[in-house]
N, C-alpha and C positions, 0 to 999 in steps of 0.2 A: 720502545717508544711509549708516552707518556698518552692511554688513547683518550683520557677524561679531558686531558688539555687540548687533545687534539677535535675531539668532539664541540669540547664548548667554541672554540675559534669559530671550527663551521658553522654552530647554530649560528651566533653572533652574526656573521655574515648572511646567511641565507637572508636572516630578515632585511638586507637591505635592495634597493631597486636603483636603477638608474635612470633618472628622468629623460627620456626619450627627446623631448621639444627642448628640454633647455641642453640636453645636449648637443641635437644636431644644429639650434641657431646661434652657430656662430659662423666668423668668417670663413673658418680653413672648411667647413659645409660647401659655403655659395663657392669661394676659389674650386674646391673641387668639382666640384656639377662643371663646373669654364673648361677645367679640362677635360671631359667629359663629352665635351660641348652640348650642355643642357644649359637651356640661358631661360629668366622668367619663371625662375620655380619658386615654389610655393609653398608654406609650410603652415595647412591649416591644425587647430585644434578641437576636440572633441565639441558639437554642437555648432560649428562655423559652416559657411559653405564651401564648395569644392566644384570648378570648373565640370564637368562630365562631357558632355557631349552638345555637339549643335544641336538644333531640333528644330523641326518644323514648327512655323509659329500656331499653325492647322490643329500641331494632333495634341489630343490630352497630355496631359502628366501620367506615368504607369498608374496603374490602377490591382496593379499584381504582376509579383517578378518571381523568379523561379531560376537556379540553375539546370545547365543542363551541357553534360559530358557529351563529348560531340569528336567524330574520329576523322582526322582530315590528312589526307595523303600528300608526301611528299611529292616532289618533281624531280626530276633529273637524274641525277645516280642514285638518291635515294629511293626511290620511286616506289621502292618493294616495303618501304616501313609507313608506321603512320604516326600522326602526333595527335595526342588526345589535350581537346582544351575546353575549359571548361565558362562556358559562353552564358550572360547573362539574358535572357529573354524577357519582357515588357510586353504586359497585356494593354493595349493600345486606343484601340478603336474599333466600334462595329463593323465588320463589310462595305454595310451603304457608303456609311459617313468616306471612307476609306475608296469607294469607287467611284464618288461624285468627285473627288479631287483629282483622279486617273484619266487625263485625256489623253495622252498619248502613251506615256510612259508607266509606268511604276514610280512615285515619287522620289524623289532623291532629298537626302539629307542637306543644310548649307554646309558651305566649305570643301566641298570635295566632290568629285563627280560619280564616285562612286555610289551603288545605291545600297540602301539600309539590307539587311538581309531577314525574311517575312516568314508568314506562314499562316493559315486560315486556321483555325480552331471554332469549334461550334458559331461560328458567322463571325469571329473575332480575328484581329488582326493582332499576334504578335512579332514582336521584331526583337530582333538582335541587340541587345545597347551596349553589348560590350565583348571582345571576342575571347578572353583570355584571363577570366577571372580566378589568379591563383590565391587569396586571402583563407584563410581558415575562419572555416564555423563562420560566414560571416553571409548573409544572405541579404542585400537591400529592399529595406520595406517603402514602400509606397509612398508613404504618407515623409520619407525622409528626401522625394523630389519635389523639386520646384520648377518652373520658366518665368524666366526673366531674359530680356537682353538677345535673343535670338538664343542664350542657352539651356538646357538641361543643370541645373545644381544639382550636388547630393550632399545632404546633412552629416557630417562626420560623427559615426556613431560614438556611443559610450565608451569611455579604454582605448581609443585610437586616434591617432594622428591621420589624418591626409597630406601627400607631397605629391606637387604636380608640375607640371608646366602645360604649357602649348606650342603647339608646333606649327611651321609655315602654314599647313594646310588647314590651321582651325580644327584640329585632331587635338581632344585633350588627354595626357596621358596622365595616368594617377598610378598611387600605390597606398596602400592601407597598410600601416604597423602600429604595434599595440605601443600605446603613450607611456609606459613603464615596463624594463625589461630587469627581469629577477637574477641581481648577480650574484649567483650561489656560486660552489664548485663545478657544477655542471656546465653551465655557461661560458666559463673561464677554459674550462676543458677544451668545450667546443671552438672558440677562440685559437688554441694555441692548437688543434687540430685542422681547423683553417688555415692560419698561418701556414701551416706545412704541406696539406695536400688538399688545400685549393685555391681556384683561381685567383690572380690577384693583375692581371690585364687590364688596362684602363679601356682599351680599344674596342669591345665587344659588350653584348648584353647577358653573357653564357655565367653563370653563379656554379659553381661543380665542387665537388669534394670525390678524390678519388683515394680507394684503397683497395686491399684484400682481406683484411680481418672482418668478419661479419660485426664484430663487437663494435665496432667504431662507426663500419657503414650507418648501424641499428643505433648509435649516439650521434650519428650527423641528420638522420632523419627527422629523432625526436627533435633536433637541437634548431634546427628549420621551422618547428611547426611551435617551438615559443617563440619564433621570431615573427609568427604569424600566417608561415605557409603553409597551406594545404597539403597531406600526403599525395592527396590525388592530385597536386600539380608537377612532381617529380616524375622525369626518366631515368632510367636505369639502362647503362652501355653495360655490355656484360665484355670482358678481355678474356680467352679460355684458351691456355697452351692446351697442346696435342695430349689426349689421355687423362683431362683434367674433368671431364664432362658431370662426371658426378661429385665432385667436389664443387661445382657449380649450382649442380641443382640442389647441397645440401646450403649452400648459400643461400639459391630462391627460396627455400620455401618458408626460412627463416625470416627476410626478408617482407613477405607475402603475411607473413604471423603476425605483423606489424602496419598492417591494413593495407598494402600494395597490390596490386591486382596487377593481375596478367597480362592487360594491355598497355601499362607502364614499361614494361621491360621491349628495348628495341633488341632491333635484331643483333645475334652474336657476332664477335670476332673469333670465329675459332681455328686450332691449328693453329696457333700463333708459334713463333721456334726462338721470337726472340723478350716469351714473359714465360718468365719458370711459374709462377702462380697465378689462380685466377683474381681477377681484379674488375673492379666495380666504380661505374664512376654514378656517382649521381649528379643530376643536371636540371636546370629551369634558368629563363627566360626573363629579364624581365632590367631595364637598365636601369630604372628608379630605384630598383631593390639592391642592385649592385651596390650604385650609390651609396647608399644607407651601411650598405655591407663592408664597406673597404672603405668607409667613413669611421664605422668603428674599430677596422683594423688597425688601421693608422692613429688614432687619435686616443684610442686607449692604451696604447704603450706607455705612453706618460706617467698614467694612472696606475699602470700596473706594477713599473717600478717603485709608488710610493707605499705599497702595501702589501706584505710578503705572504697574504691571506690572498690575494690575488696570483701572485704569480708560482704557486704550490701549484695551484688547478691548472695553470698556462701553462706550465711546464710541462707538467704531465701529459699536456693534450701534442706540446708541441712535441715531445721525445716519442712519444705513440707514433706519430707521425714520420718523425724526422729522424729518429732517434736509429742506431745501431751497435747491440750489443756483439764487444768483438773479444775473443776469448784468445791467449795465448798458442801462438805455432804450437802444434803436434802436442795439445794438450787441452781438459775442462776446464781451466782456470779462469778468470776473470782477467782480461788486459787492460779495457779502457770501455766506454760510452765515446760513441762518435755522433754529435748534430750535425747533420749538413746546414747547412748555407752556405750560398755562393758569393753575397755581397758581405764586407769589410761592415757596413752598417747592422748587417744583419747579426754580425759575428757579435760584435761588441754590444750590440743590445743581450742579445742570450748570454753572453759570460756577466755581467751587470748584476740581471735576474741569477745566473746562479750563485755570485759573491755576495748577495741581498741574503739568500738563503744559507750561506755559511761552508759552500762548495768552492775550491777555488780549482778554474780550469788550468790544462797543459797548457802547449804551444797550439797554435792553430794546425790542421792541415793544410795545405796551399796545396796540393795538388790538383793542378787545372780541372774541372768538370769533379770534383770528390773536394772542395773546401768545406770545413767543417772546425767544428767545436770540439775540445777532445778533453775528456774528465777521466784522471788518471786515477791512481795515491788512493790506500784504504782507506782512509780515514773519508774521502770523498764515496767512495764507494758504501761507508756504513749510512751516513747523512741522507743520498739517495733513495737506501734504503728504511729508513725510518721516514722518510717524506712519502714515501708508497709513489716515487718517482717515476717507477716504469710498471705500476699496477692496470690500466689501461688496455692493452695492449699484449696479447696471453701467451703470447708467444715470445716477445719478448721481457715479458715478465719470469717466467718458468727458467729463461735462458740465463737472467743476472741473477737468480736469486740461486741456482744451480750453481753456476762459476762463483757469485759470490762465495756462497759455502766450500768449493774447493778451494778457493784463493785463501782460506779461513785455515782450513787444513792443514796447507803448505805452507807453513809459517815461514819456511826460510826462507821463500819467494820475496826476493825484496823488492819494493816497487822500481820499476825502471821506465 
């Protein structure tokens, strides 16, 4: 492989970004929020306002905000785990001012009957103004709220977009993401790593990527936190067959090296008899982000078949994923590359992307529950290889590049 050529393509690419606001306003954006059923959203930009919350027309504007990690126990079966969220607090109002308004109650916010959730500090009253703040590095300052209108506004900072709506109950829900996303390889990777192992449900607000390779967990984490998320807003499900225990914890601690803390990780699955490996899902919360998230799923396929500096990185990430290498019966030799996909749409986009690259796949597999993409033929097999196609993923890498080289050996092996 040619690696000065391959170099300059990547710089070439690194340096470009993808405009965040001019790509998510368009229509197939607001159509999807509909099915979604998010309706009245809104897509501010950096220095606009941003709906936040009701607010009493009584209490100051904060005067000083502050995160703050706060561990809040489940109910029902889960009862025994906790969720840690990381909750935005607003220094308020003196005591007095704050008890001459208290006739009977503790005051309640408009729109909801619920009440604000408080706390005394040196004669100060802070309050809660937001329960679930997962944005990276991103702390609201003071002087970027206003009132107006019965609401709380917040100034959308420097480098980010705001998207929001409101809901029946005069609850405004927002999310923060950075106004330009850097598409290098890395990005594209993580992309086609998504695409494979994780969610893509329209019906929930649950964002997840699951595997067993630490290498990939530890690339879907970073891969989150340029999309804007906080490490300390992810959970960690841990999946652990019977006898796997310390193959787990060489996972956590790996994991943990990478700024995760202990109370991220929930409780184990273990003794499981029907996962031969341990597996790892990561997860958060948040349905505006989904949004955004399976906006660019869908809508950068387009893009990605017009540029094969794009779908190098998406391949890779998706075959990491998706990908398995399968070696001939009662031998080390190299047989074929199989992608799953289950849908006919999904087939035909992946063989697309690999004939753009100069790969041309077999037949399909149709076999109900195992449909897949199937790359036979050396010549496919060297291509792969010079694309650093299954570099990713180490286990699968060590396994084609193995077979490869037998298949190289046996020269009389004719492809079949």
């Amino acid at each position: 492989m040619n690696n000065e050529k391959f170099n300059k393509s990547k710089n070439i690419m690194m340096n470009k970004v993808l405009d965040l606001y001019e790509f998510l306003n368009k229509k197939e954006f607001f159509e999807l929020a509909k099915r979604m059923s998010i309706n009245n959203i809104k897509i501010k930009t950096e220095g606009q306002l941003l709906k936040f919350r009701r607010w009493e027309p009584g209490w100051q504007v904060p005067s000083q905000t502050r995160i703050r990690e706060e561990i809040v126990k489940y109910s029902g079966s889960r009862k025994n785990q906790d969720i840690i969220k990381r909750g935005i607090w607003a220094k308020i109002e003196p005591l007095d001012d704050f008890k001459s308004r208290w006739v009977k109650s503790a005051p309640k916010y408009w729109g909801n009957q619920a009440k604000i959730p408080y706390e005394l500090k040196n004669d100060w009253v802070w309050c809660k103004i937001h329960d679930n703040w997962i944005f990276n590095g991103l702390v609201p300052r003071p002087q970027d709220f206003i009132y107006k209108d019965k609401w709380l506004y917040y100034r959308i900072p420097k480098g980010y977009l705001g998207i929001a709506y409101t809901s029946a109950d005069y609850h405004a829900n927002l999310i923060l993401v950075p106004s330009s996303i850097k598409t290098d390889y890395f990005f594209f990777e993580g992309l086609g790593l998504q695409q494979g192992d994780g969610t893509q449900a329209l019906s929930d607000v649950h964002i997840t990527f699951t595997n067993g390779c630490v290498d990939l967990i530890l690339h879907q984490i970073n891969w989150f936190k340029n999309l804007g998320v906080s490490k300390n807003a992810l959970r960690i499900y841990p999946e652990i067959p019977k006898s796997h225990e310390r193959e787990f914890q060489e996972i956590k601690q790996k994991i943990m090296g990478l700024g995760i803390n202990e109370n991220q990780f929930r409780k184990k699955k273990s003794f499981l008899t029907n996962t031969k490996n341990v597996l790892i899902q990561l997860v958060f919360h948040n349905k505006l982000f989904k949004l955004v998230y399976l906006n660019l799923l869908y809508q950068l396929n387009k893009d990605i078949l017009k540029n094969r500096d794009y779908i190098k990185p998406y391949l890779r990430g998706l075959i990491a994923a998706e990908g398995c290498v399968r070696l001939r019966k009662g031998c080390v030799v190299l047989q074929d590359i199989k992608i799953s996909a289950s849908s006919q749409e999904r087939r035909d986009f992946i063989k697309k992307c690999l004939t753009n690259l100069g790969i041309i796949p077999s037949k399909d597999e149709l076999t109900k529950g195992s449909e897949a993409v199937i790359v036979g033929r050396y010549e496919n097999f060297l291509r792969l290889r010079e694309l650093n196609a299954l570099h990713l993923h180490p286990e699968k890498r060590d396994k084609f590049i193995n077979g490869f080289l037998s298949y190289q050996r046996r020269g009389g092996i004719k492809d079949g």
